[in-house]
C-alpha positions in Angstrom: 39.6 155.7 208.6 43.5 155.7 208.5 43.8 154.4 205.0 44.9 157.3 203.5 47.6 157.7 206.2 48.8 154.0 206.2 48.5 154.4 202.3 51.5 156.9 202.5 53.4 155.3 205.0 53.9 152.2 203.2 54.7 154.1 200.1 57.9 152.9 198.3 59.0 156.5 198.8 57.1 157.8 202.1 57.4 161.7 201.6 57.4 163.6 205.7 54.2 163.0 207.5 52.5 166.1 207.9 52.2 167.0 211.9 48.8 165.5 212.4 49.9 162.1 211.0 53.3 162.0 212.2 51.3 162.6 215.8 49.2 159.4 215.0 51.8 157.4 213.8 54.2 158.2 217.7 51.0 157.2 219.5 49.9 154.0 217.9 54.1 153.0 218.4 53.7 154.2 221.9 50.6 151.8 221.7 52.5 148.8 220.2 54.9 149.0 222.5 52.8 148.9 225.5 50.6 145.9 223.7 53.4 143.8 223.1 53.5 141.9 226.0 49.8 141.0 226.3 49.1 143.3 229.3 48.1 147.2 227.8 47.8 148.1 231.4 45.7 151.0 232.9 49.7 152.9 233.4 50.7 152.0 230.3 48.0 153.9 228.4 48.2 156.6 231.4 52.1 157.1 230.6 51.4 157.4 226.9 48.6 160.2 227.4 51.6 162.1 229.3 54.4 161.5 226.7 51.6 162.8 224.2 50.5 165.8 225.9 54.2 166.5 226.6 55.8 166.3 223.2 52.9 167.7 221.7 51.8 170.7 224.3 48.3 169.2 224.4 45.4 169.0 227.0 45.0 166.0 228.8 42.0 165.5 226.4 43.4 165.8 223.5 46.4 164.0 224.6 43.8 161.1 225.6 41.9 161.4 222.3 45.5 161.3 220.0 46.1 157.8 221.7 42.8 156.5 221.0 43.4 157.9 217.1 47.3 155.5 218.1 45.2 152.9 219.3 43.2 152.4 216.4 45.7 152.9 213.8 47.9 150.7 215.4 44.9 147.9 215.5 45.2 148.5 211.5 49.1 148.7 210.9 50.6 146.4 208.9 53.5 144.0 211.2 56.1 146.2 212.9 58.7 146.0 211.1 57.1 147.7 207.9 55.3 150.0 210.0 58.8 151.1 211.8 60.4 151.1 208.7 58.2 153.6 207.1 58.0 155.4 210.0 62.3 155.8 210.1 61.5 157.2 206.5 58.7 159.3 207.5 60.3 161.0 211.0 63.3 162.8 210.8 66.3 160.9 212.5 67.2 164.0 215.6 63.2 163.1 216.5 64.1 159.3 216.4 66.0 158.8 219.9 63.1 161.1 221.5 60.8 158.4 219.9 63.3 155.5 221.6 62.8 157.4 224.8 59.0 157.9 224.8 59.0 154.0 224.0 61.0 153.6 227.2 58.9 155.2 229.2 56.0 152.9 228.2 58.3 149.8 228.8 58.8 151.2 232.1 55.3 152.8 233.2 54.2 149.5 235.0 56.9 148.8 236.8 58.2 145.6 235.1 60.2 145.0 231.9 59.4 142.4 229.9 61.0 140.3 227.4 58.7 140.7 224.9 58.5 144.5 225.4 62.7 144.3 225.6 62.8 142.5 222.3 60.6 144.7 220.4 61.8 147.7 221.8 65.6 146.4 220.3 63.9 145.5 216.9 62.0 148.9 216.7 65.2 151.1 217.6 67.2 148.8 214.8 64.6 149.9 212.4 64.7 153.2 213.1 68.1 153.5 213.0 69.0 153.9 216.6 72.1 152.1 217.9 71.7 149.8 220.8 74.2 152.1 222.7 71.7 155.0 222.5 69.0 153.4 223.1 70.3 151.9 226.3 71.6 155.3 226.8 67.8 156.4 226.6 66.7 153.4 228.7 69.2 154.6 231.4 67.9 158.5 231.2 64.1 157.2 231.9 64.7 155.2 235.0 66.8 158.3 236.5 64.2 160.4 235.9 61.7 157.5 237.3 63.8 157.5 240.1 63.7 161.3 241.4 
């Protein structure tokens, strides 16, 4: 179903993911992310259905069916370093820290970071090209806002 769209990811020379793909691609990161450590709990998925319908002005529905596209793509996706990697060349670097955000906010949804969500979080943001300072920078803005 996605091998078209993993097929131009994993190009030597990814070319910008149209707006539908580039919307598939976020969620099944979003998705990894909130896999990592074993637990994709019910908050998790919850948390990226908002980020979604957010960044994307959709429906709760449609934000709910774009992470089940993200879910199953990401099932498919090669290891995550080529699949971040592609997706650096593939998303324009202003969206990039947004993306380390959103990924925060699915670290954070449950309540509980974890190491392995910590350490793929750091790997991801190095392979998008996002410095560790804005990352944590972006860590620091979601638990603020988790806060109020």
């Amino acid at each position: 179903m996605f091998g078209d769209l993993l097929k131009s990811l994993l190009a030597p020379e990814p070319a910008p993911l149209p707006d539908p793909d580039a919307r598939i691609a976020m969620a099944a990161l979003l998705v990894r992310i909130a896999r990592s450590d074993g637990d994709y709990a019910p908050e998790e998925s919850a948390r990226i259905d908002r980020i979604l319908a957010a960044r994307y002005s959709l429906s709760p529905f449609e934000a709910t069916e774009l992470r089940g596209r993200g879910e199953q793509l990401e099932s498919e996706a090669p290891d995550t370093v080529r699949f971040t990697r592609a997706i650096k060349e593939a998303v324009p670097y202003e969206e990039r820290r947004a993306v380390i955000e959103a990924l925060w906010e699915v670290v954070l949804a449950d309540g509980e970071r974890d190491e392995e969500e910590d350490s793929l979080l750091r790997m991801i943001a190095n392979f998008l090209g996002v410095n560790d300072r804005d990352s944590n920078a972006a860590r620091l803005q979601v638990q603020q806002r988790m806060q109020e």
